[in-house]
C-alpha positions as CSV (number, residue, x, y, z in Angstrom):
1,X,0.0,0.0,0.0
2,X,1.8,3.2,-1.4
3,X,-0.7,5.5,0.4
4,X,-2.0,6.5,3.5
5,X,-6.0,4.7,4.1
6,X,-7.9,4.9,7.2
7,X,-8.7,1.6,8.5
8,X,-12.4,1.3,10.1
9,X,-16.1,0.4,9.1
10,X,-16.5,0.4,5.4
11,X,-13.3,0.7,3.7
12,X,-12.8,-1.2,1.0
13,X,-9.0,-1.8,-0.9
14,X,-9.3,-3.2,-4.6
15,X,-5.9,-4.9,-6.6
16,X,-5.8,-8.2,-4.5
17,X,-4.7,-9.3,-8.2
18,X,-1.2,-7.8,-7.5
19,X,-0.5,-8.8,-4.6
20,X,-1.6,-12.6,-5.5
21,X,-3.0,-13.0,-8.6
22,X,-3.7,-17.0,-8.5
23,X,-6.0,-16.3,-5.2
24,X,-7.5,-13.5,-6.9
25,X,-8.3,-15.6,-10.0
26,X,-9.3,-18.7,-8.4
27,X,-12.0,-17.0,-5.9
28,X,-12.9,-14.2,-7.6
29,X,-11.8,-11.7,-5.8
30,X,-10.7,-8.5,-6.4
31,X,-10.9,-6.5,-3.3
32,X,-10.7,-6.5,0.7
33,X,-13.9,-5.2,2.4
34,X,-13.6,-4.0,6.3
35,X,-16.6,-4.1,8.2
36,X,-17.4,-4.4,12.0
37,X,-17.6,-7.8,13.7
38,X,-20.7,-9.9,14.4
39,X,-21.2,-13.8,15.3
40,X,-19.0,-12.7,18.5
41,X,-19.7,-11.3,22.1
42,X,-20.4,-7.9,22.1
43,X,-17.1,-5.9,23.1
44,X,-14.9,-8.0,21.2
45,X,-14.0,-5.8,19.3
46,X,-12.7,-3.3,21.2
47,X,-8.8,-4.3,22.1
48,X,-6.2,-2.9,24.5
49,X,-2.3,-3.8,24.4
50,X,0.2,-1.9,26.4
51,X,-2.1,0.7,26.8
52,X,-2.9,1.5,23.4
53,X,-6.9,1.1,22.5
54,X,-8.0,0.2,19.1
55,X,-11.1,-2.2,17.2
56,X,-10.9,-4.9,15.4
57,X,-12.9,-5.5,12.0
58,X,-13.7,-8.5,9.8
59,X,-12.2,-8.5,6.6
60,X,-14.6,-9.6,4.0
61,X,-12.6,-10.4,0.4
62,X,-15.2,-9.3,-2.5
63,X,-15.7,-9.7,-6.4
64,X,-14.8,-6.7,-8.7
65,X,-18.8,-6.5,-9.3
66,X,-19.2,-6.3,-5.7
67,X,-16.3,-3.5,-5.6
68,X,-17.8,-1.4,-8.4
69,X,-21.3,-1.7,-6.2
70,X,-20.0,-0.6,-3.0
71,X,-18.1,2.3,-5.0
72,X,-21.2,3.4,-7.0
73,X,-23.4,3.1,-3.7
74,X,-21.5,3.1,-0.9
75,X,-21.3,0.7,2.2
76,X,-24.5,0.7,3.3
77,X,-25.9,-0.7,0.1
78,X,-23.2,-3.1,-0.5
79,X,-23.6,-4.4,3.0
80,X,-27.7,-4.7,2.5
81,X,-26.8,-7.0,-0.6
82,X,-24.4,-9.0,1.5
83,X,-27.5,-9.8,3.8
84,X,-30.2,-10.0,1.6
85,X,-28.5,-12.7,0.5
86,X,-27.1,-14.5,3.4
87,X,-23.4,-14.0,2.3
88,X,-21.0,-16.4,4.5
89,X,-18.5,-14.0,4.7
90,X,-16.2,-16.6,6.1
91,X,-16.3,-18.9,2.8
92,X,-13.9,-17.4,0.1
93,X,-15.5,-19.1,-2.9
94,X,-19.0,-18.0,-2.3
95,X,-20.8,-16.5,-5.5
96,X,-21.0,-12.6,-6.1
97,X,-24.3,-11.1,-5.2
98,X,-24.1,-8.8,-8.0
């Protein structure tokens, strides 16, 4: 990463293609989503290490239709079409929901 991105809810970072191009192609995904946790206790995300505070997010790799969406539209819409259609954001070869 040559420049400077804030990390948090609803960041998205395309060209997973350059870093590793077979993944990319075989999955495909184009792009690394951030958005905040679920399926864990509430406050888990919130972390604490010698006495710096910071969150954790859940990385959600995405297709270069779902990047263009969430560009086009934003988070919120991108993460409606994630539910709407039950994405498993844990399994890698899932379909696009675009």
């Amino acid at each position: 990463v040559q420049k400077e991105i804030h990390i948090g809810w609803g960041v998205a970072v395309s060209g997973l293609g350059k870093i590793n191009a077979d993944i990319a192609r075989r999955f495909g995904k184009e792009a690394l989503y951030l958005t905040n946790l679920y399926g864990l206790p509430e406050g888990a995300s919130e972390v604490s290490c010698n006495g710096q505070h910071g969150r954790l997010y859940l990385g959600i790799f995405i297709s270069g239709a779902e990047y263009r969406l969430f560009i086009e539209n934003g988070a919120t819409i991108l993460e409606s079409a994630l539910e709407d259609k039950q994405v498993d954001p844990y399994h890698l070869a899932r379909g696009s929901v675009v």
